[in-house]
C-alpha positions as CSV (number, residue, x, y, z in Angstrom):
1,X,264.8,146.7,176.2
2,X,265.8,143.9,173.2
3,X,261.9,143.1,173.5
4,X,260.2,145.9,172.7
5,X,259.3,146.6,169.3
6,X,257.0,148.7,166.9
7,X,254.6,147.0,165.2
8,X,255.9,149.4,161.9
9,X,259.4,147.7,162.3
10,X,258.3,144.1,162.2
11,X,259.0,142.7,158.8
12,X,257.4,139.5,157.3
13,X,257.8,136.9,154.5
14,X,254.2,137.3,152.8
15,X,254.3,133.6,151.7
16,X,253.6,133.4,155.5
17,X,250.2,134.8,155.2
18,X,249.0,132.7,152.3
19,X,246.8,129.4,154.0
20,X,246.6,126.2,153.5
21,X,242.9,125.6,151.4
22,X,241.2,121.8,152.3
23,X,238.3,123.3,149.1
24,X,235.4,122.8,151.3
25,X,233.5,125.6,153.3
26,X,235.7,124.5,156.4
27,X,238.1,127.3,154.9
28,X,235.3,130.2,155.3
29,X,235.5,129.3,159.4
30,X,239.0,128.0,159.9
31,X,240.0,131.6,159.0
32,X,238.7,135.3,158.0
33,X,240.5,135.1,154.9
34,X,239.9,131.5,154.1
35,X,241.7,128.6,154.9
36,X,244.5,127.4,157.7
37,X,247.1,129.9,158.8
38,X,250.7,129.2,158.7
39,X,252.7,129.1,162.4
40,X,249.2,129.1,164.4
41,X,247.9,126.1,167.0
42,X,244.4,125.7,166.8
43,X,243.4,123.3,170.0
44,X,239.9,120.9,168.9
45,X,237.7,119.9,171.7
46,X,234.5,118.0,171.7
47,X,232.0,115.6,173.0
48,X,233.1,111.9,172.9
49,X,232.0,110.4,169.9
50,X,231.5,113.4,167.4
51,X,234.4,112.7,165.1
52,X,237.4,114.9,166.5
53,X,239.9,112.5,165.0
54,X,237.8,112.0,161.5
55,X,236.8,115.8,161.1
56,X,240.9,116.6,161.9
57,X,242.4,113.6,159.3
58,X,239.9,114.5,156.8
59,X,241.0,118.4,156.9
60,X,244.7,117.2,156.3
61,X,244.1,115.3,153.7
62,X,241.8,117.8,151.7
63,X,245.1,120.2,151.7
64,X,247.2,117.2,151.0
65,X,244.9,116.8,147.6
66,X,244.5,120.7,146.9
67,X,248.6,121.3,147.5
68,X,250.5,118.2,146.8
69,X,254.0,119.9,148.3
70,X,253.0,120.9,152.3
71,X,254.0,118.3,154.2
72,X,251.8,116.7,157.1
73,X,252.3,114.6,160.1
74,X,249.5,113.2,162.2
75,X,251.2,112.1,165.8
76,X,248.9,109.3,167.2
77,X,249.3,109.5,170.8
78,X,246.1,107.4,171.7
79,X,245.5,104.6,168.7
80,X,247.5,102.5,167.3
81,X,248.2,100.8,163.7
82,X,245.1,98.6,163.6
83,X,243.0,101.7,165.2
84,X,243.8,103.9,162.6
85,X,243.7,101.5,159.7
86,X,239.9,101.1,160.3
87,X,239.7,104.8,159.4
88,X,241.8,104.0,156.3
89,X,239.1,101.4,155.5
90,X,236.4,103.9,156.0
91,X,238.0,107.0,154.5
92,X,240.9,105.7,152.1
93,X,242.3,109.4,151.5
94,X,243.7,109.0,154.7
95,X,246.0,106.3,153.6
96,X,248.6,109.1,152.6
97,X,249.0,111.2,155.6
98,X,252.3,110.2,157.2
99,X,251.8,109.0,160.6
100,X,253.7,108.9,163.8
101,X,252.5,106.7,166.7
102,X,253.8,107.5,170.2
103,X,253.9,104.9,172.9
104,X,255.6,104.9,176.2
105,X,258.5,102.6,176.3
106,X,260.3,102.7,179.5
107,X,263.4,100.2,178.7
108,X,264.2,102.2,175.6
109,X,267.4,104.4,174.9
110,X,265.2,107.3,173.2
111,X,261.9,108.9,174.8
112,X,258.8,109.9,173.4
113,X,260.1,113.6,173.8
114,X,263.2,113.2,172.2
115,X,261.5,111.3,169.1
116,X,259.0,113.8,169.4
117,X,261.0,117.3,168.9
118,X,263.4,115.3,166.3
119,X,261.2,114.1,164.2
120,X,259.1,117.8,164.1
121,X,263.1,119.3,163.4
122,X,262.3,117.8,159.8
123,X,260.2,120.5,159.0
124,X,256.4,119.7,158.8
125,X,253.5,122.3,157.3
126,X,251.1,121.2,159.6
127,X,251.5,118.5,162.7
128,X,248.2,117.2,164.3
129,X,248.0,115.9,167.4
130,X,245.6,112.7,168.7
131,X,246.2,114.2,171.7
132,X,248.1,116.4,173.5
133,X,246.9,115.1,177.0
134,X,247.9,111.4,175.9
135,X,251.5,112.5,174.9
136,X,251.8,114.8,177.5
137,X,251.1,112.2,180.2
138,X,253.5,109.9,178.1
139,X,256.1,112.7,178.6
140,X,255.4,113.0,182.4
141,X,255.9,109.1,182.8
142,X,258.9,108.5,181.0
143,X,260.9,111.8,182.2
144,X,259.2,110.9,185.6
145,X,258.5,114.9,185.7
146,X,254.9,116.7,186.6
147,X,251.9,116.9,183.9
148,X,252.9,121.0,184.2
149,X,256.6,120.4,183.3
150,X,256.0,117.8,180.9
151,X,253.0,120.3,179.0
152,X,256.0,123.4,179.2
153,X,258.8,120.8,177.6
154,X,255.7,120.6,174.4
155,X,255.1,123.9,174.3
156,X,258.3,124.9,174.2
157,X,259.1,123.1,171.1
158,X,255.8,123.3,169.6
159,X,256.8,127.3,170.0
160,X,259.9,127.2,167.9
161,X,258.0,125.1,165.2
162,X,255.7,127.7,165.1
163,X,258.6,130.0,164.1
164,X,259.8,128.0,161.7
165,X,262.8,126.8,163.5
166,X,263.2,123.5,162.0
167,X,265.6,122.4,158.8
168,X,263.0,123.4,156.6
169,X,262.8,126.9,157.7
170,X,259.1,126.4,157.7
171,X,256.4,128.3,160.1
172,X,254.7,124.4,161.4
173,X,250.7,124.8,162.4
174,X,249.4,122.5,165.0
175,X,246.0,121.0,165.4
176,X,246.1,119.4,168.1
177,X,243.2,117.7,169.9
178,X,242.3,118.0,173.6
179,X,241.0,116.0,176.5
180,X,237.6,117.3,177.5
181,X,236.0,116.8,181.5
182,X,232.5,114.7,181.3
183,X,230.5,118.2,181.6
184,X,232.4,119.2,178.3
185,X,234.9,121.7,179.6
186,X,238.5,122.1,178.1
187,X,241.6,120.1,179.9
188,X,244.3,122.2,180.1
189,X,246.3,124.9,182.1
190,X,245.7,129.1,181.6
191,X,249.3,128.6,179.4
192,X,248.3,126.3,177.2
193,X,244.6,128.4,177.1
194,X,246.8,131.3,176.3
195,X,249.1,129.6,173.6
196,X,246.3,128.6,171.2
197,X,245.0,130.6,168.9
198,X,241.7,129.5,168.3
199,X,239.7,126.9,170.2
200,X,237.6,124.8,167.7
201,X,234.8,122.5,169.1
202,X,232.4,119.8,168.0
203,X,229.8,119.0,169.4
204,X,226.1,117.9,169.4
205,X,222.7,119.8,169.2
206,X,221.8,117.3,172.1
207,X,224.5,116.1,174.3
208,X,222.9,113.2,175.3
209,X,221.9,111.8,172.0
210,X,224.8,110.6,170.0
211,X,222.5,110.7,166.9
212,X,221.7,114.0,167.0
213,X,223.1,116.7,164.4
214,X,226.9,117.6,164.7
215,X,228.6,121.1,164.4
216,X,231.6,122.6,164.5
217,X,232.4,126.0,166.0
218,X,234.9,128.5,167.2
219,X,234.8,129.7,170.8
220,X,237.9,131.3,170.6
221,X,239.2,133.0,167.6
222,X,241.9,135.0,166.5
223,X,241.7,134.9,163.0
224,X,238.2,134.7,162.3
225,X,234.6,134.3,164.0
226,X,233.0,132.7,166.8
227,X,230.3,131.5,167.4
228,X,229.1,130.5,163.4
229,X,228.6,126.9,163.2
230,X,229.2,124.7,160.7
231,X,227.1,121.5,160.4
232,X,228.7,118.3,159.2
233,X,227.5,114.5,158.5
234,X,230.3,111.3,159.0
235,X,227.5,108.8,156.8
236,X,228.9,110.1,154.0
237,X,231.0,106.8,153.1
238,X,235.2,108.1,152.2
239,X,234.3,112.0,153.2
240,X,232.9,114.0,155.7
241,X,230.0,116.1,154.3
242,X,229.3,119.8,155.4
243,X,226.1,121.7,155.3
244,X,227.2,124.5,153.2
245,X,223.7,126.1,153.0
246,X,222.8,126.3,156.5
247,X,226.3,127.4,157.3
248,X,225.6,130.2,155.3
249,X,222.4,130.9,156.3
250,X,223.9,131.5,160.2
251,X,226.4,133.4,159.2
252,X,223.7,135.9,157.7
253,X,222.1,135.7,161.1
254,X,224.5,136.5,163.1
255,X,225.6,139.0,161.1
256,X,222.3,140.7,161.4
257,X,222.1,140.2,165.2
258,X,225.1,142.0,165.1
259,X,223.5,145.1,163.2
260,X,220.7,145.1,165.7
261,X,222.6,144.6,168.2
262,X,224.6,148.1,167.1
263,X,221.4,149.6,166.4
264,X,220.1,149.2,169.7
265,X,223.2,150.6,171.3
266,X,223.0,153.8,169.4
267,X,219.3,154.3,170.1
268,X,220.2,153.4,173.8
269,X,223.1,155.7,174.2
270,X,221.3,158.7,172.1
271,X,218.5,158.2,174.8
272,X,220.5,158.5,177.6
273,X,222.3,161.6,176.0
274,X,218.5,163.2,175.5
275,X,218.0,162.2,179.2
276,X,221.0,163.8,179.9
277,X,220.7,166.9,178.6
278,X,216.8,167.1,180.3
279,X,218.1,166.9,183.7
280,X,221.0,169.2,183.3
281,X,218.4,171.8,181.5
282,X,216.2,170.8,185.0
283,X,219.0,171.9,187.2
């Protein structure tokens, strides 16, 4: 019985429910109560092209600016030094984030794991991932293990970061960016569905037009909505620009689909109460 619990009994530090703020309108859909949580993995998805990496960078650096003291580690599974330091170029806020590039290398002493779960032992605020598919099949190669023993061996220590079992004693949040099939679909196992806590996605207004307007929206969400998008613009030369105004203007939407919606329910389920009562007053 050590598992079960009351809810009433479970006791909290409430530092742990104050988020991490980029100060853009990102916050209003990262989370219900504005912001990043703490100890949360929030998995991005996309089309190719629409800025996962950019849209991801540009998040950590905004709560590098607004809170100087969390400490952020972007793990580069897929590009390399000259890769990234084109974004750097582009976007030169990003020349702060601390970066750890992951390669396989078969004739060395230490693996990609091992590097992997020490270096996240440091104690980081918030760890991105560019992605988890790359270092996972990095894992399965080098361990010479299965893709579903190498994605457990992740999870596993991505789960005690979460609970703040590192030297820092701090409660790490992932963002870590997944492989997508060509039809758009998420890459990944029922556990790892079942680990995140909220699926984020880009994509495009017109899948087949790389030009066409990008948003960014929740299809899974434990701390806040789904479904709202939020449309953003790369042009913007050193910062992504969102589209506060219209962001706005769908969240009043849905919010009054959502009264309707209710509306119709009640006049549905009075009217089948009235109906009710006609038959039984028949019989």
């Amino acid at each position: 019985m050590r598992n079960i619990v009351k809810i009433r009994d479970l006791v909290f530090d409430k530092d742990l429910f104050v988020n991490y703020l980029s100060g853009t309108v990102l916050d209003r859909l990262l989370c219900s109560y504005d912001g990043l949580p703490k100890g949360v993995n929030y998995m991005i998805i996309g089309d190719p092209g629409v800025g996962k990496t950019t849209i991801i960078l540009d998040l950590m650096a905004n709560i590098q600016r607004m809170q100087p003291s969390a400490r952020m580690l972007f793990v580069s599974a897929e590009m390399n030094e000259i890769d990234l330091s084109i974004y750097v170029q582009r976007y030169p806020k990003f020349g702060n984030l601390d970066i750890m590039f992951v390669e396989a290398e078969f004739d060395s002493a230490s693996h990609a794991l091992e590097n992997f779960a020490e270096t996240l032992q440091e104690g980081w605020d918030i760890v991105a991932i560019d992605s988890f598919y790359e270092l996972q099949g990095i894992v399965k190669e080098e361990e010479d293990i299965t893709l579903k023993k190498s994605e457990s061996l992740l999870l596993a220590i991505m789960k005690k970061q979460n609970k703040a079992d590192n030297r820092r004693g701090v409660h790490t949040s992932f963002l870590t960016i997944q492989q997508v099939t060509k039809s758009g679909a998420f890459v990944g196992s029922n556990r790892l569905k079942h680990m995140i806590t909220a699926m984020m996605e880009l994509r495009l207004d017109n899948p087949k037009n790389i030009y066409s307007d990008r948003y960014i929206t929740f299809s899974k969400h434990r701390r806040g909505d789904v479904g709202v998008k939020l449309y953003y613009n790369l042009s913007q030369t050193g910062d992504v620009f969102f589209d506060e105004e219209r962001f706005y203007n769908d969240r009043k939407l849905r919010k009054l689909q959502n009264e309707v919606s209710v509306q119709l329910h009640g006049y549905a389920d009075r009217f089948n109460k009235l109906f009710n009562d006609i038959a039984n007053d028949d019989n």
